[in-house]
C-alpha positions in Angstrom: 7.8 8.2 10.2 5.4 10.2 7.9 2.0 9.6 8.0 0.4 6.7 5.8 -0.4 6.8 2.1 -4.2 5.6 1.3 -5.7 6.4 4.9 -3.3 3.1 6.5 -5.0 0.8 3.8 -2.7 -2.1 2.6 -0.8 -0.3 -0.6 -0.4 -4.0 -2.4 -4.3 -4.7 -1.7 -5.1 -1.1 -3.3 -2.5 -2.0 -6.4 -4.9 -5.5 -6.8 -8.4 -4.0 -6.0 -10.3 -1.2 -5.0 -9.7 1.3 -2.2 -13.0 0.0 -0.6 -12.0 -3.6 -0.3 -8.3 -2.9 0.8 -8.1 -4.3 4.4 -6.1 -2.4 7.1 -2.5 -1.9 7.5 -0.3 -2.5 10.3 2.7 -0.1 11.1 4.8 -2.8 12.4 4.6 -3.9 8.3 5.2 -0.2 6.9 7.5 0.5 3.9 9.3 4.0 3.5 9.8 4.6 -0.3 10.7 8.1 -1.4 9.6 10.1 1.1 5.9 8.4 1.6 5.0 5.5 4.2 3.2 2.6 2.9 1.4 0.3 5.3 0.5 -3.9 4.8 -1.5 -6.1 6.2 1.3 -8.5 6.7 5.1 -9.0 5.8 3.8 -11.3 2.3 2.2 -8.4 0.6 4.9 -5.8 1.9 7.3 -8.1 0.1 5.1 -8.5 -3.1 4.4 -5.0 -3.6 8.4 -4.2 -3.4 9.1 -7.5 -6.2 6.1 -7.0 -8.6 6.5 -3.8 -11.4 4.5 -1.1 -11.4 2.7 -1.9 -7.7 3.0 1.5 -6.4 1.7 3.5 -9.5 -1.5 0.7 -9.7 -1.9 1.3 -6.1 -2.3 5.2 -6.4 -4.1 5.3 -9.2 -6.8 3.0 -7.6 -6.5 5.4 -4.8 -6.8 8.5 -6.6 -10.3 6.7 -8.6 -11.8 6.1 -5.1 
């Protein structure tokens, strides 16, 4: 598995909020989507991030502004 996105932060707290309030990931929660691993605090947000649009993009974008 590749290394984390966003430093092992949770990629659905980073697509609600900003990088420096994003708790944590866990690797036992981690997501593999094209290539890049995505960690969560827990198997709820791993799930929301993969259901709600346009997660990924808000979570990078956040990321890239920190």
């Amino acid at each position: 598995m590749a290394e984390p996105e966003f430093d092992g932060k949770c990629a659905f707290a980073l697509s609600l909020g900003p990088a420096d309030k994003a708790p944590a990931g866990k690797a036992q929660h981690a997501l593999e989507v094209d290539g890049k691993t995505y960690y969560f605090a827990g198997a709820v947000p791993k799930l929301l991030f993969r259901l709600i649009p346009g997660s990924r993009e808000r979570a990078e974008r956040r990321w890239a502004a920190a």
